[in-house]
py3Dmol code that shows the C-alpha trace and the ligand (Angstrom):
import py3Dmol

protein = """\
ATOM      1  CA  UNK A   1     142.516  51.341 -83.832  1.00  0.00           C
ATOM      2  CA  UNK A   2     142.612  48.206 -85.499  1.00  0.00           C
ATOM      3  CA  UNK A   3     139.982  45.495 -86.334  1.00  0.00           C
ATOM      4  CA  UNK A   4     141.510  43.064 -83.514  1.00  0.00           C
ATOM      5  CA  UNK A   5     141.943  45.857 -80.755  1.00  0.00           C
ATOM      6  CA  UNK A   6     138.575  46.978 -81.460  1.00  0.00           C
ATOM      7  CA  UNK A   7     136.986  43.759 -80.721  1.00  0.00           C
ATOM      8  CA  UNK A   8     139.267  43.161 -77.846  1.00  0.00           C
ATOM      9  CA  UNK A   9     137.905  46.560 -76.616  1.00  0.00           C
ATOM     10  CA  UNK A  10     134.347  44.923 -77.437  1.00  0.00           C
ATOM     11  CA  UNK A  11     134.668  41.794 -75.379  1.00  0.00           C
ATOM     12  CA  UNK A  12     135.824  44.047 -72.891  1.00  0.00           C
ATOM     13  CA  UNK A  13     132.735  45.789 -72.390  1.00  0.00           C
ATOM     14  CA  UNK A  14     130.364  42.909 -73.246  1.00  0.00           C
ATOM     15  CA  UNK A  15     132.095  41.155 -70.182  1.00  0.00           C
ATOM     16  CA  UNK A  16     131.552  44.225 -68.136  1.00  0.00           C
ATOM     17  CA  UNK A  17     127.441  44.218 -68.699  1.00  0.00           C
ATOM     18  CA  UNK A  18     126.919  40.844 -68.002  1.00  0.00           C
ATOM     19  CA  UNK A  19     128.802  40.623 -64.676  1.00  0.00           C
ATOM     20  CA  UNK A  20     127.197  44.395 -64.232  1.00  0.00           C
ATOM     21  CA  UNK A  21     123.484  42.570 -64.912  1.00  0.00           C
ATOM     22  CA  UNK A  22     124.176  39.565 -62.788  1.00  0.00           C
ATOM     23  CA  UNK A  23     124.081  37.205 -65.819  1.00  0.00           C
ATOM     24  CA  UNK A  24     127.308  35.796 -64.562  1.00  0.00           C
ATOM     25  CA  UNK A  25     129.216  35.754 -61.367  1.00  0.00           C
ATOM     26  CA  UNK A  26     132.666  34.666 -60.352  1.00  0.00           C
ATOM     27  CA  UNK A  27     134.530  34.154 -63.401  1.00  0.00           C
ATOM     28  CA  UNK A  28     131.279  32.125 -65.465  1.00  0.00           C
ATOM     29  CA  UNK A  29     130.778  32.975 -68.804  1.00  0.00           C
ATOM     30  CA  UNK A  30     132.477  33.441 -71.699  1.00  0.00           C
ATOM     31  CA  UNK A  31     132.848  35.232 -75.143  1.00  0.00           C
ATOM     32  CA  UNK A  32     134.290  34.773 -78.455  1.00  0.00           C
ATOM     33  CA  UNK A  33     134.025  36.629 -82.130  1.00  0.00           C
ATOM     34  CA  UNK A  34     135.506  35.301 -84.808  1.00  0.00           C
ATOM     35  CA  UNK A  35     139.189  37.486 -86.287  1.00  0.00           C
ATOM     36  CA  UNK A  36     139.095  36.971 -89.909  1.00  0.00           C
ATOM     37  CA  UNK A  37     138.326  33.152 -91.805  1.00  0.00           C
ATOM     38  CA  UNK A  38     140.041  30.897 -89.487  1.00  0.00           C
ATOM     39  CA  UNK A  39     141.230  32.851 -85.873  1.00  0.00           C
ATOM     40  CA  UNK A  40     138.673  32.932 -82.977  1.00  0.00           C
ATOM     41  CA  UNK A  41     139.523  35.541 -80.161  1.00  0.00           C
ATOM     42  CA  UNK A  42     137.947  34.094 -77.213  1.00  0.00           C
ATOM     43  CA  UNK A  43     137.733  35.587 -73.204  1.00  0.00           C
ATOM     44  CA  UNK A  44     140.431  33.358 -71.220  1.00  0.00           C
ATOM     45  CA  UNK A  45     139.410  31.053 -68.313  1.00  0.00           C
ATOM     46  CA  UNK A  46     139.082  31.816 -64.877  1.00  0.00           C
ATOM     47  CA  UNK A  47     138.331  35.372 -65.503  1.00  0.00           C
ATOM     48  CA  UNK A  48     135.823  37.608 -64.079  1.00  0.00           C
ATOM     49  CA  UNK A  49     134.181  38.407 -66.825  1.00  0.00           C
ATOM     50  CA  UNK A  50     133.360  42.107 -65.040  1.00  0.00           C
ATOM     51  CA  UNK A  51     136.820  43.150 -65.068  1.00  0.00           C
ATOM     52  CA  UNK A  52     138.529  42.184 -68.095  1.00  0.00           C
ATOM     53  CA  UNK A  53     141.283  43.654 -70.093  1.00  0.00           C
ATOM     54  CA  UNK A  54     142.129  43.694 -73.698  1.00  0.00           C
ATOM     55  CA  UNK A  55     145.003  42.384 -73.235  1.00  0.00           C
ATOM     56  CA  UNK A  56     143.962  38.954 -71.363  1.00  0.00           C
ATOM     57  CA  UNK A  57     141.924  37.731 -74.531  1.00  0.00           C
ATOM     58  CA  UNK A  58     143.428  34.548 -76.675  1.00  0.00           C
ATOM     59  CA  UNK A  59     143.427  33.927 -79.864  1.00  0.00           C
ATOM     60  CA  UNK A  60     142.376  30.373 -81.315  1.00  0.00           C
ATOM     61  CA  UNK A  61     142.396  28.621 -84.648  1.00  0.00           C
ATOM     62  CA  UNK A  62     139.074  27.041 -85.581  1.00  0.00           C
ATOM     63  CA  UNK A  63     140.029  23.319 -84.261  1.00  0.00           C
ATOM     64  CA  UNK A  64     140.815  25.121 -80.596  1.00  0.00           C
ATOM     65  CA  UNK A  65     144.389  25.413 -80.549  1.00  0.00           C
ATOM     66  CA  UNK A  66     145.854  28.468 -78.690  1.00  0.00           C
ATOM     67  CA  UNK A  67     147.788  31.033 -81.373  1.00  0.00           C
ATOM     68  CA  UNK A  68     148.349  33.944 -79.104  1.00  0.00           C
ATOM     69  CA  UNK A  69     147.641  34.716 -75.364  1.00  0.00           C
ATOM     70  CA  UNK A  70     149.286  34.754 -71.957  1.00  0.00           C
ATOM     71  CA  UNK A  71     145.717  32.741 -70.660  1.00  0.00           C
ATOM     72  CA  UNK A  72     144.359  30.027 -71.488  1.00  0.00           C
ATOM     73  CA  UNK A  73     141.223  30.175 -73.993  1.00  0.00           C
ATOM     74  CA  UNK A  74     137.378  29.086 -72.074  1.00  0.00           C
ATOM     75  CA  UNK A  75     137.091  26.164 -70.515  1.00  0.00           C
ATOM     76  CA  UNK A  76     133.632  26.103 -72.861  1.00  0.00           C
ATOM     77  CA  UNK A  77     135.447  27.028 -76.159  1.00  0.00           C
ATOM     78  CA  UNK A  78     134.209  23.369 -77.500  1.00  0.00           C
ATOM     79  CA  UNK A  79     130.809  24.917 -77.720  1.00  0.00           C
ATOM     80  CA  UNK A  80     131.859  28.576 -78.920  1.00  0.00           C
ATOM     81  CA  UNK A  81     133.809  26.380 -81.917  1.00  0.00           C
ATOM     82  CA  UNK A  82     130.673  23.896 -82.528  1.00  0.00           C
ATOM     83  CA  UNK A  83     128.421  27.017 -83.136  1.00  0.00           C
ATOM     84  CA  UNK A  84     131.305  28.219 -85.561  1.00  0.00           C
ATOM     85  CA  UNK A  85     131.436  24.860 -87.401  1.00  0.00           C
ATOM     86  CA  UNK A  86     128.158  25.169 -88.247  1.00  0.00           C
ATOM     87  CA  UNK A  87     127.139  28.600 -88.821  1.00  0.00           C
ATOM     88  CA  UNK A  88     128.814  30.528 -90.873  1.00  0.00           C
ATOM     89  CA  UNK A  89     126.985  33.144 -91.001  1.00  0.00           C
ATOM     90  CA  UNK A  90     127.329  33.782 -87.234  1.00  0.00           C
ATOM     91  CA  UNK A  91     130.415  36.204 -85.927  1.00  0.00           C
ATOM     92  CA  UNK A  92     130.122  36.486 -82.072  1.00  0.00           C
ATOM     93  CA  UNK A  93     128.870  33.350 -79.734  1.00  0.00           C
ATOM     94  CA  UNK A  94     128.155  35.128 -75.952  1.00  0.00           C
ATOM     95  CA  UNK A  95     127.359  32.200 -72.875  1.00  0.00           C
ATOM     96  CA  UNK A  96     126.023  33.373 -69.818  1.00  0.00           C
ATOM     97  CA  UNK A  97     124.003  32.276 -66.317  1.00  0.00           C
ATOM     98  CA  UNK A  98     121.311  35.160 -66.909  1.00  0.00           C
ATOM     99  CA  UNK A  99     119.435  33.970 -63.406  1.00  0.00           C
ATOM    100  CA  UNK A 100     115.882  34.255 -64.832  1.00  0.00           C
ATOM    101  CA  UNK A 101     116.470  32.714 -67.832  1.00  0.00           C
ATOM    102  CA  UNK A 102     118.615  30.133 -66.072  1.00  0.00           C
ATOM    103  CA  UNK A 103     115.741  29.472 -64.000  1.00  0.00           C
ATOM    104  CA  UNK A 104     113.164  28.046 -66.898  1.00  0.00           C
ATOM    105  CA  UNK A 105     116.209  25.843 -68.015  1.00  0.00           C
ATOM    106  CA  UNK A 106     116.435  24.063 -64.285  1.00  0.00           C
ATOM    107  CA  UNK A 107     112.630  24.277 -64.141  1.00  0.00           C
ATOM    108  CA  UNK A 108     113.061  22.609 -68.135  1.00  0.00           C
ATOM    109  CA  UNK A 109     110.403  25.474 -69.414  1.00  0.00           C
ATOM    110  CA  UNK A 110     111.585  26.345 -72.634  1.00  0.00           C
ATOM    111  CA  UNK A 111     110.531  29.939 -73.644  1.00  0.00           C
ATOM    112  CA  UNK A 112     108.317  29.174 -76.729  1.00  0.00           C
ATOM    113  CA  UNK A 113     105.334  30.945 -75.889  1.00  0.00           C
ATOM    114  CA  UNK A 114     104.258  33.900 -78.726  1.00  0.00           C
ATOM    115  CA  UNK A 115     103.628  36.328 -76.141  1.00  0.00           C
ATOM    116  CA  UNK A 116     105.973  39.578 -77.296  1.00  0.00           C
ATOM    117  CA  UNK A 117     106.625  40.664 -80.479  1.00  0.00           C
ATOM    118  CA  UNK A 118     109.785  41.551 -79.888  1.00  0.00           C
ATOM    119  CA  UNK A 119     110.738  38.206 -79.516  1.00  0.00           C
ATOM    120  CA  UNK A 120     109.359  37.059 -82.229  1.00  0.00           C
ATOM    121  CA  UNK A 121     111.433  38.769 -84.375  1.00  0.00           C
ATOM    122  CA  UNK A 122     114.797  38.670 -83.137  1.00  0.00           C
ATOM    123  CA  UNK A 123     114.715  35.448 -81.558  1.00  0.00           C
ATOM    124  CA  UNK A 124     111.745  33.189 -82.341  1.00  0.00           C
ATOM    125  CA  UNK A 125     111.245  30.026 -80.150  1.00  0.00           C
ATOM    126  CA  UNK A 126     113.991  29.582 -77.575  1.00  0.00           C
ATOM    127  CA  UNK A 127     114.357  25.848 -77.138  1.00  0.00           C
ATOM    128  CA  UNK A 128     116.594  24.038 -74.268  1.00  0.00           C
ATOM    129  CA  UNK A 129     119.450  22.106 -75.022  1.00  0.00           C
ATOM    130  CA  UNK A 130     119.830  18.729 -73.504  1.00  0.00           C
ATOM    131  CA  UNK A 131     121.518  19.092 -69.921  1.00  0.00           C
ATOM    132  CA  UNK A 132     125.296  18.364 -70.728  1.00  0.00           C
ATOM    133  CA  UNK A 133     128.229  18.944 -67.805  1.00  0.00           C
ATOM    134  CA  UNK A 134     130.088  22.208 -68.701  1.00  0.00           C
ATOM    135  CA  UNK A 135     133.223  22.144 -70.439  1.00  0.00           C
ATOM    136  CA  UNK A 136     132.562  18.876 -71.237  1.00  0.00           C
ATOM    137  CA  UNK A 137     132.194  17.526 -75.058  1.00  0.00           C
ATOM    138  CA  UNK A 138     128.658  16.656 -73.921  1.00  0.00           C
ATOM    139  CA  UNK A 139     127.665  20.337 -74.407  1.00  0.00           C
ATOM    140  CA  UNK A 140     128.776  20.940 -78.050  1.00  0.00           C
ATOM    141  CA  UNK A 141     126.691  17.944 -78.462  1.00  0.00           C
ATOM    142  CA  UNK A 142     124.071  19.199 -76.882  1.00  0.00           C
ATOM    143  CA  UNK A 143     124.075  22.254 -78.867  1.00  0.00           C
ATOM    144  CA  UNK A 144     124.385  20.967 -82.149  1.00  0.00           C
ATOM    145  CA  UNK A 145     121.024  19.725 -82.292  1.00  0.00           C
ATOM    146  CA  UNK A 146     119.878  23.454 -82.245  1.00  0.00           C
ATOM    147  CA  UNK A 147     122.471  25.884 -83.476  1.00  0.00           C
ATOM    148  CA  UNK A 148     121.289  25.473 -86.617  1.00  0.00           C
ATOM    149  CA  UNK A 149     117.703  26.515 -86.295  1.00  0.00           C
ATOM    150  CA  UNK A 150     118.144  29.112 -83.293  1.00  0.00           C
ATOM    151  CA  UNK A 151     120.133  32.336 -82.236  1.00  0.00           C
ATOM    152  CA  UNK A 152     119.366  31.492 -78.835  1.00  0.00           C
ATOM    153  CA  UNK A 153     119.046  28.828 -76.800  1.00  0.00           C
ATOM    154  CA  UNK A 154     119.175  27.491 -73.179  1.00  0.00           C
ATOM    155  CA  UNK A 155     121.122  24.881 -71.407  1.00  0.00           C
ATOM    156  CA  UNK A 156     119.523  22.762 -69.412  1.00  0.00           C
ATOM    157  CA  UNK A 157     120.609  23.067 -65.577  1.00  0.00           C
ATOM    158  CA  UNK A 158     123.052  25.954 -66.970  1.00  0.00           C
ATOM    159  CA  UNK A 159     122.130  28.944 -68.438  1.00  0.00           C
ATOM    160  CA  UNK A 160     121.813  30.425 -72.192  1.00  0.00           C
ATOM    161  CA  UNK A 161     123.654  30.720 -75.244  1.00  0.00           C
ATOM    162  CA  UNK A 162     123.746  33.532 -78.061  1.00  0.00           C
ATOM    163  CA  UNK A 163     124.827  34.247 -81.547  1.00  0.00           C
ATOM    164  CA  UNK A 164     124.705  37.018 -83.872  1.00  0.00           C
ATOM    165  CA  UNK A 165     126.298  38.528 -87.030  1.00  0.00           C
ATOM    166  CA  UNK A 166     128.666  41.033 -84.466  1.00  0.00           C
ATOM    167  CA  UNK A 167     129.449  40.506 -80.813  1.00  0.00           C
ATOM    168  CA  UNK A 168     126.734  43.267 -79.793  1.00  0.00           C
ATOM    169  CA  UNK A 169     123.826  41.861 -81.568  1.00  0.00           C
ATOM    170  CA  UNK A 170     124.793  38.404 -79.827  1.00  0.00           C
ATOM    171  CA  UNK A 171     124.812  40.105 -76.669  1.00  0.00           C
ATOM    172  CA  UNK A 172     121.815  42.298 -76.752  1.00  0.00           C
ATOM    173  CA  UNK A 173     119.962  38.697 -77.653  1.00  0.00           C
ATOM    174  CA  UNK A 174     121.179  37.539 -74.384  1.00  0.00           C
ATOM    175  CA  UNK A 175     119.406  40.672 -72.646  1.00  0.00           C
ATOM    176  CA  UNK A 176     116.374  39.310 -74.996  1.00  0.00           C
ATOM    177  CA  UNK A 177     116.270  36.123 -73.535  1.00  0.00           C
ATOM    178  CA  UNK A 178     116.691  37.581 -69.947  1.00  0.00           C
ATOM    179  CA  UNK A 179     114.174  39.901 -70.413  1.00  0.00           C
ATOM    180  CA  UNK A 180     111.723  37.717 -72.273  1.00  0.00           C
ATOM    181  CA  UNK A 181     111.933  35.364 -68.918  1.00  0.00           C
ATOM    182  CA  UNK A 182     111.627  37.721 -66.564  1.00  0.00           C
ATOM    183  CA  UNK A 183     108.352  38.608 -68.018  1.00  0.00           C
ATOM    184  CA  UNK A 184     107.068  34.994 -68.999  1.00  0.00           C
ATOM    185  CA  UNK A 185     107.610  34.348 -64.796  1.00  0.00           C
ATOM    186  CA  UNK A 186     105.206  36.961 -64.367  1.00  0.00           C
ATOM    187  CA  UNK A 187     102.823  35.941 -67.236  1.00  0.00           C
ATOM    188  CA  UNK A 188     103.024  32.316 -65.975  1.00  0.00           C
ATOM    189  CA  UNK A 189     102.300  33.269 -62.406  1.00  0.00           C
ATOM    190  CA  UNK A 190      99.198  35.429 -63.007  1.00  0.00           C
ATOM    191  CA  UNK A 191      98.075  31.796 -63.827  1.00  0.00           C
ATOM    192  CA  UNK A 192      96.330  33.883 -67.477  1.00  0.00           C
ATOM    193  CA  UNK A 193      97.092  32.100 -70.737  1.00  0.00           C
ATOM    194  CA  UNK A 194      96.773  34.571 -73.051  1.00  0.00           C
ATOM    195  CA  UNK A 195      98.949  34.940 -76.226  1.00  0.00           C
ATOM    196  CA  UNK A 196      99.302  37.534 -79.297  1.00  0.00           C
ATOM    197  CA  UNK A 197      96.181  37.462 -81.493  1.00  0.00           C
ATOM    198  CA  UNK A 198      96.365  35.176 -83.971  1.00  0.00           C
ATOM    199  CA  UNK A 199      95.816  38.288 -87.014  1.00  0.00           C
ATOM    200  CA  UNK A 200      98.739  39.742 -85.528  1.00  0.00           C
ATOM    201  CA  UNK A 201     100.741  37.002 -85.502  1.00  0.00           C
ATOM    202  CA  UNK A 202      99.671  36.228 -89.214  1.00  0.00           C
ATOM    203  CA  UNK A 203     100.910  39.716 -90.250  1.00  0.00           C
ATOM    204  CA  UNK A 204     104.594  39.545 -87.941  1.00  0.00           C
ATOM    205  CA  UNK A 205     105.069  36.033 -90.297  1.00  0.00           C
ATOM    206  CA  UNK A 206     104.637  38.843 -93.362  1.00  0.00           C
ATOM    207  CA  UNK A 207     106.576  41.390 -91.938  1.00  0.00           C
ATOM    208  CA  UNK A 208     109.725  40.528 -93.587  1.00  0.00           C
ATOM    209  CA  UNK A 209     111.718  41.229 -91.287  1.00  0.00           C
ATOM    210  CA  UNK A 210     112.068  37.552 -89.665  1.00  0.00           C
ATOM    211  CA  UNK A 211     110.699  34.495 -91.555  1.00  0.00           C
ATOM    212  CA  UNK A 212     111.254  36.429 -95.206  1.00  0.00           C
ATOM    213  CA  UNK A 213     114.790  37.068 -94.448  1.00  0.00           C
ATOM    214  CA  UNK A 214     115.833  34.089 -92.089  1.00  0.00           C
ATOM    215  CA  UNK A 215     114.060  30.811 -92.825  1.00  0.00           C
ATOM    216  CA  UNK A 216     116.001  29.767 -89.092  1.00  0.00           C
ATOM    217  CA  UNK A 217     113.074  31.564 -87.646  1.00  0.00           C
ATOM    218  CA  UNK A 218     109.951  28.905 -86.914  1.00  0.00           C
ATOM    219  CA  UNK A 219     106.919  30.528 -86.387  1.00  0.00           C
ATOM    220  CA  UNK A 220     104.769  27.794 -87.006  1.00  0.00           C
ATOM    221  CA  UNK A 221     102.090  28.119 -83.914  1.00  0.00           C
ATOM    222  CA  UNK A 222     100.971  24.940 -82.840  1.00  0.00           C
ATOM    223  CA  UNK A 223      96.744  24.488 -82.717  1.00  0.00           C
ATOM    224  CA  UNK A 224      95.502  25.443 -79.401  1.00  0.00           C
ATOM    225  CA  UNK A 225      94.414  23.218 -76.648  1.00  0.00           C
ATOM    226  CA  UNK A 226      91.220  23.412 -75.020  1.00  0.00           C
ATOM    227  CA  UNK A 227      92.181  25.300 -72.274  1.00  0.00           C
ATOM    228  CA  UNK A 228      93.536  28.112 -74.565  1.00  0.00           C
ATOM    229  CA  UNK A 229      90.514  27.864 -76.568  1.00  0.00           C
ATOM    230  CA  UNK A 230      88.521  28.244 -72.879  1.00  0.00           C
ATOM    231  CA  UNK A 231      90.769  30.929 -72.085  1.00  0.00           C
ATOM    232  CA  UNK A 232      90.003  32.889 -74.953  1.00  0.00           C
ATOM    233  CA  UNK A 233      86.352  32.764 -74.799  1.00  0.00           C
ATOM    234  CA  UNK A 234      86.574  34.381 -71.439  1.00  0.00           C
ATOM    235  CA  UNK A 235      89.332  36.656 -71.358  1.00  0.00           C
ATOM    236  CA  UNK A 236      88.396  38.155 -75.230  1.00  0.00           C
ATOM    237  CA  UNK A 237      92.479  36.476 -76.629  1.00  0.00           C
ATOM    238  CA  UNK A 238      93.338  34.712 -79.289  1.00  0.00           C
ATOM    239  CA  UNK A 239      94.253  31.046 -77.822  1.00  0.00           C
ATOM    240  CA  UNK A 240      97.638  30.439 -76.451  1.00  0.00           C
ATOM    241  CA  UNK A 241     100.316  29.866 -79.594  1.00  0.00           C
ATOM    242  CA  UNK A 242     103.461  28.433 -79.378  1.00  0.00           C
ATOM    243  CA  UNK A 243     106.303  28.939 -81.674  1.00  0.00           C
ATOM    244  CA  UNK A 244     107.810  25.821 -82.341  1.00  0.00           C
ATOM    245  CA  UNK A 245     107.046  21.717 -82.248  1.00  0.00           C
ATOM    246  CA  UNK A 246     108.487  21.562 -78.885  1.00  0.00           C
ATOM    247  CA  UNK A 247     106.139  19.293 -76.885  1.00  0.00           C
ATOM    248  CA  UNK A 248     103.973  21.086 -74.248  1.00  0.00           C
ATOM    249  CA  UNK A 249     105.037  20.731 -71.023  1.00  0.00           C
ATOM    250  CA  UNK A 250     102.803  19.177 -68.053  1.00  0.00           C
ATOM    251  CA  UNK A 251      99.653  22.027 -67.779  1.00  0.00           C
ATOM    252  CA  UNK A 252     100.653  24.512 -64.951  1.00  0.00           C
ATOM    253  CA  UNK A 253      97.310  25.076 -62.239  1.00  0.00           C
ATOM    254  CA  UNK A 254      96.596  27.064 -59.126  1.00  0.00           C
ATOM    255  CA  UNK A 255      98.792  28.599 -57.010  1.00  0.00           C
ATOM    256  CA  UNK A 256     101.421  25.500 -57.816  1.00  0.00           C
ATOM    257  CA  UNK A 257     101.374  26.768 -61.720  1.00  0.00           C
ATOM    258  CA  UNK A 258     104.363  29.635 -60.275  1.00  0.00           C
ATOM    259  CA  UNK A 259     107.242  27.708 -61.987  1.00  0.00           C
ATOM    260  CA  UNK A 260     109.250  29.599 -59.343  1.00  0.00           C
ATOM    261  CA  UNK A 261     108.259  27.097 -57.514  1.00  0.00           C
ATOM    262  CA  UNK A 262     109.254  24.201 -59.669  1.00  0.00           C
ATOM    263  CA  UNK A 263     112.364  25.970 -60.247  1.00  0.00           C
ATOM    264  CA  UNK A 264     113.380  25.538 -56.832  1.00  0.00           C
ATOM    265  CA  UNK A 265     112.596  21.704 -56.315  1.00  0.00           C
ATOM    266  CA  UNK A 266     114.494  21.211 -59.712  1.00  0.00           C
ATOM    267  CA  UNK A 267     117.731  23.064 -57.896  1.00  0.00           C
ATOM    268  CA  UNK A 268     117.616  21.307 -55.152  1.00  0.00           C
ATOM    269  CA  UNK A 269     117.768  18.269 -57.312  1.00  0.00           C
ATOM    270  CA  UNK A 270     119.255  18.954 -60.504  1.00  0.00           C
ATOM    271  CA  UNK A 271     123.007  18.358 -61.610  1.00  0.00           C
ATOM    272  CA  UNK A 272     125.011  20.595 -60.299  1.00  0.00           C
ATOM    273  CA  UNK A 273     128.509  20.660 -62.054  1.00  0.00           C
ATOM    274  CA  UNK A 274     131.335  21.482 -59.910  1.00  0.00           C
ATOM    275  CA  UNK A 275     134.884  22.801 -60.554  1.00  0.00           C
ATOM    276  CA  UNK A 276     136.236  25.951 -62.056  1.00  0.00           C
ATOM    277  CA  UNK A 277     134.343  27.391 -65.418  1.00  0.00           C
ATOM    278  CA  UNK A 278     134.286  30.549 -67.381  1.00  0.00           C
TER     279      UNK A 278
END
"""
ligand_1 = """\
1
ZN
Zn 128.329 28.155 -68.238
"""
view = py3Dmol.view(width=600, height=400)
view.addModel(protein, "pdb")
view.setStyle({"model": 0}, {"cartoon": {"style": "trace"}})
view.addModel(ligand_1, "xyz")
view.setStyle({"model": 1}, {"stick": {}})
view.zoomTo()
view.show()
């Protein structure tokens, strides 16, 4: 098997778990790696990206223009090639509508809070990108401001974007994310503010294995408010730290604090993009 069938085979399957997890429906989404210096193979538009063949994938040049394909490359390959442009270290870009995830990016939550180790280390802070219409130029803009710093990201009103050094590792970043707000929903409903200890967030910074290897990773936690700090003296937890300079959002109370909650007002008013995407 050869490099390009093998990552054609790759795609393949990558498209398959995300429609299988729900992180896209219809034919949203959309995947590219990159096939050698200066070729992109990218899914095609108007795909399901569930049932996919090796065959349907295109093959771009780094300014967007189609090489090879029957198909037409993603309508959202301006943002798969901004990501290239300016990270060269990166070999697979994965977008996605994980619903949870997609959620906090209506609601405008960004997932900063240094609450799972896990996290920490393969992702850091997950900001939100500016809301931008799809497959518009608005959303490599968007993007830009971030790639640069982060392996993941949302999109405002969207959904999420990955990267990684191989197509798997970009993926499996997107099941991060997912995962990471499925369990931040829960954390932020139990209305506790609790956060890793600070000693253990001092030795993860030491580890090596994030901030020693990839200065993109910011875990500079921000001082604690007073309501961490009160949180803390009765609960027995280090305050609440976040991992970036992202301003705090608007303190969550009562039975309100549920940002399912705000999620839904902010989809009922939020722009919704219409038309066909993947
Ligand atoms: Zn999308």
């Amino acid at each position: 098997m050869t490099i390009e069938s093998s990552l054609r085979a790759d795609i393949v399957e990558v498209g398959r778990r995300m429609y299988a997890r729900e992180y896209t429906d219809a034919n949203a989404g959309n995947i590219s790696v990159r096939l050698g210096a200066d070729r992109l193979l990218m899914t095609p538009k108007n795909v399901c990206k569930g049932f996919m063949t090796p065959d349907m994938m295109c093959i771009t040049d780094l300014d967007g223009r189609k090489l090879q394909g029957d198909l037409d490359p993603s309508t959202e390959m301006l943002m798969h090639l901004e990501v290239y442009r300016h990270r060269p270290d990166v070999q697979a870009v994965v977008h996605a509508h994980p619903p949870t995830a997609t959620g906090f990016a209506v609601a405008g939550i960004p997932l900063d809070r240094a609450v799972l180790a896990e996290v920490l280390t393969t992702l850091g802070s997950i900001p939100i990108a500016e809301y931008a219409t799809p497959s518009t130029a608005e959303l490599p803009e968007a993007v830009h401001k971030y790639i640069k710093a982060h392996d993941g990201m949302l999109l405002a009103n969207h959904g999420a974007l990955t990267v990684g050094p191989d197509l798997f590792s970009a993926y499996y970043k997107m099941e991060t994310i997912e995962h990471f707000a499925k369990i931040s929903l829960s954390h932020e409903c139990s209305g506790a503010k609790t956060s890793l200890p600070a000693r253990r967030w001092t030795a993860c910074r030491g580890c090596g294995a994030c901030t020693a290897s990839n200065p993109r990773r910011r875990f500079a936690p921000i001082p604690p408010r007073s309501t961490s700090a009160r949180a803390e003296q009765v609960q027995g937890t280090s305050p609440t730290v976040r991992l970036s300079s992202h301003p705090p959002r608007p303190h969550l109370r009562g039975r309100d604090s549920c940002p399912a909650s705000s999620m839904a007002g902010a989809a009922r008013t939020g722009p919704m993009a219409t038309g066909k995407f993947g």
